[in-house]
C-alpha positions in Angstrom: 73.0 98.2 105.2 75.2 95.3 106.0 77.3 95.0 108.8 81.3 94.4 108.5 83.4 93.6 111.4 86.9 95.9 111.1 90.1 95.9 112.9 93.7 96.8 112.0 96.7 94.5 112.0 100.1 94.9 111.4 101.4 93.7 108.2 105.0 93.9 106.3 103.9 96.8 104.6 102.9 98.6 107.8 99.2 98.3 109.4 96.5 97.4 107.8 92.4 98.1 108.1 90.5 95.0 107.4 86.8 94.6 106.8 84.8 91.0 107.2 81.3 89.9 106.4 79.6 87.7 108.8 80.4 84.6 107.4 84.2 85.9 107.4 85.1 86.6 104.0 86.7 89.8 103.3 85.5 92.8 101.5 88.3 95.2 102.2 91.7 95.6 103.3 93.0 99.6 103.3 96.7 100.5 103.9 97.2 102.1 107.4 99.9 104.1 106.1 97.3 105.9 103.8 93.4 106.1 105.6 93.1 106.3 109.2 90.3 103.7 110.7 88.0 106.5 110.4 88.7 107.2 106.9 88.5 103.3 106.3 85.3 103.3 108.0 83.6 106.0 106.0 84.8 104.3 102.7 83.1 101.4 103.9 80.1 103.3 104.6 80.0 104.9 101.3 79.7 101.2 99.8 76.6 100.5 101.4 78.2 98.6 104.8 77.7 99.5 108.3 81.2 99.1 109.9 81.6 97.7 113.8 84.7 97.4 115.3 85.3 94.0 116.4 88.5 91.7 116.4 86.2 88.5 116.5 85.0 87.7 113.4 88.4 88.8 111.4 90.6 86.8 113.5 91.5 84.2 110.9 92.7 87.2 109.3 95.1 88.3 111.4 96.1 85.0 112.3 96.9 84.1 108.8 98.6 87.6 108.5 101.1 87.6 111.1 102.0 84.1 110.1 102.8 85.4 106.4 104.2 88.4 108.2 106.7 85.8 110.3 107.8 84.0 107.2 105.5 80.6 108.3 102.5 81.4 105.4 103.4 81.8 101.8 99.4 81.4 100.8 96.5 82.8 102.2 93.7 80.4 103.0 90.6 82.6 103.4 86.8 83.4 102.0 86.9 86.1 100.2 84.6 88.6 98.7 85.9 91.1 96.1 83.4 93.3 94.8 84.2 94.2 91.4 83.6 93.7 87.5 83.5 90.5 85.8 87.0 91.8 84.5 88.0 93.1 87.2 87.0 89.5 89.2 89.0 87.7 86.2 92.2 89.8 86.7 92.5 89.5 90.8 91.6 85.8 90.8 94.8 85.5 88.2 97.1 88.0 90.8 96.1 85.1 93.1 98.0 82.4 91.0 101.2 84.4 90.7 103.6 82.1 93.5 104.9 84.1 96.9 108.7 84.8 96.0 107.6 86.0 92.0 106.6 88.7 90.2 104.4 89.2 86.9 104.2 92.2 84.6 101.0 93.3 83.8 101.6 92.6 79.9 102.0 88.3 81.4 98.6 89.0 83.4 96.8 90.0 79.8 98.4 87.6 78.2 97.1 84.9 80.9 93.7 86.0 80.8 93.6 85.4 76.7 94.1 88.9 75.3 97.8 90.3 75.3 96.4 94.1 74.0 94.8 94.2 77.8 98.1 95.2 80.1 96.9 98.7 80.9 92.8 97.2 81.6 95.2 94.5 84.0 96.8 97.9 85.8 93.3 99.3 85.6 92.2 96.0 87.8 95.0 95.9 89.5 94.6 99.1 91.0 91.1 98.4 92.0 91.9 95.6 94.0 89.9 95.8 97.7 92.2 93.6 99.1 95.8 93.7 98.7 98.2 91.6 99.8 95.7 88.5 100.2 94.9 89.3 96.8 98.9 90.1 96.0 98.9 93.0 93.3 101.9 93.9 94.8 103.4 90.9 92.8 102.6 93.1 89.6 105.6 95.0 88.1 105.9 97.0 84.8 107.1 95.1 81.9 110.8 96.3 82.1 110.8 95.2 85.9 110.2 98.4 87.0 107.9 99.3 90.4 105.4 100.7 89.3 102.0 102.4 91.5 101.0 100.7 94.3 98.2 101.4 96.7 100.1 101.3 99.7 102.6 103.3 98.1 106.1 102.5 95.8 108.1 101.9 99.9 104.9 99.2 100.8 105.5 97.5 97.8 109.6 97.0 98.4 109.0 96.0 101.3 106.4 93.4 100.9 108.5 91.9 97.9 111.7 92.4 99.9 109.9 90.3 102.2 108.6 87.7 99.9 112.2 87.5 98.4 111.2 89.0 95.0 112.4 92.0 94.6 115.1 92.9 92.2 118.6 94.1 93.1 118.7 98.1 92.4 115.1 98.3 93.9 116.0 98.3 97.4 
């Protein structure tokens, strides 16, 4: 088993679980709101990692977290490591071009990648992200601007767009 390094942060959405690899780049990031650490940690465990608790290695992380969380960091500068499908890779590297302060609808996101038929595999994707809100899915709406799912849950979501300046009036 590989070792990751965890800890929890807060974020705008509430706290967050992260998991690092040695080198630093992330595997995982888990709502607070939803798993525990220990649930976190047994997900992790499940994939194959041996978690250990240790702020060192993922304090880039959290650095770069509470400065997007103080309004100072609009884009994430960090290694990371999503494990996924090739589609799955194609969709969250394209999340990672939509600008802090926008949203896309999942129909824009097909359409980006070369096939406009694909918005529901894009919410497939989407919702498999390990790593919200570096990777931002929460930038991904439904096509008539409405919120839809979210991992950390429909009140995460508003309030991460709330704090990127992109939600919609009527959402709040």
């Amino acid at each position: 088993m590989a070792t990751v390094y965890t800890t929890t942060t807060d974020s705008p959405a509430g706290p967050l679980h992260i998991a690092v690899l040695a080198d630093g780049s992330i595997i995982a990031v888990a709502f607070g709101v939803n798993d525990t650490a220990d649930q976190f940690t047994a997900s992790l465990r499940r994939r194959g990692f041996e978690p250990e608790p240790d702020p060192a290695p993922t304090a880039e992380v959290v650095r770069q977290l509470a400065e997007y969380a103080s309004g100072a960091r609009q884009t994430f500068n960090l290694p990371l490591h999503p494990i996924g499908s090739a589609w799955e890779q194609q969709v969250w590297a394209a999340l990672q071009t939509i600008p802090h302060g926008e949203t896309r609808s999942y129909g824009q996101i097909a359409t980006q990648l070369g096939d406009p038929t694909k918005a529901r595999a894009v919410g497939w994707a989407n919702n498999a992200n390990p790593i919200p809100v570096i990777i931002p899915c929460h930038r991904v709406i439904g096509a008539k601007g409405n919120l839809t799912g979210f991992g950390g849950g429909i009140e995460a979501k508003i309030r991460l767009l709330e704090h990127e300046g992109a939600l919609l009036p009527g959402f709040a």
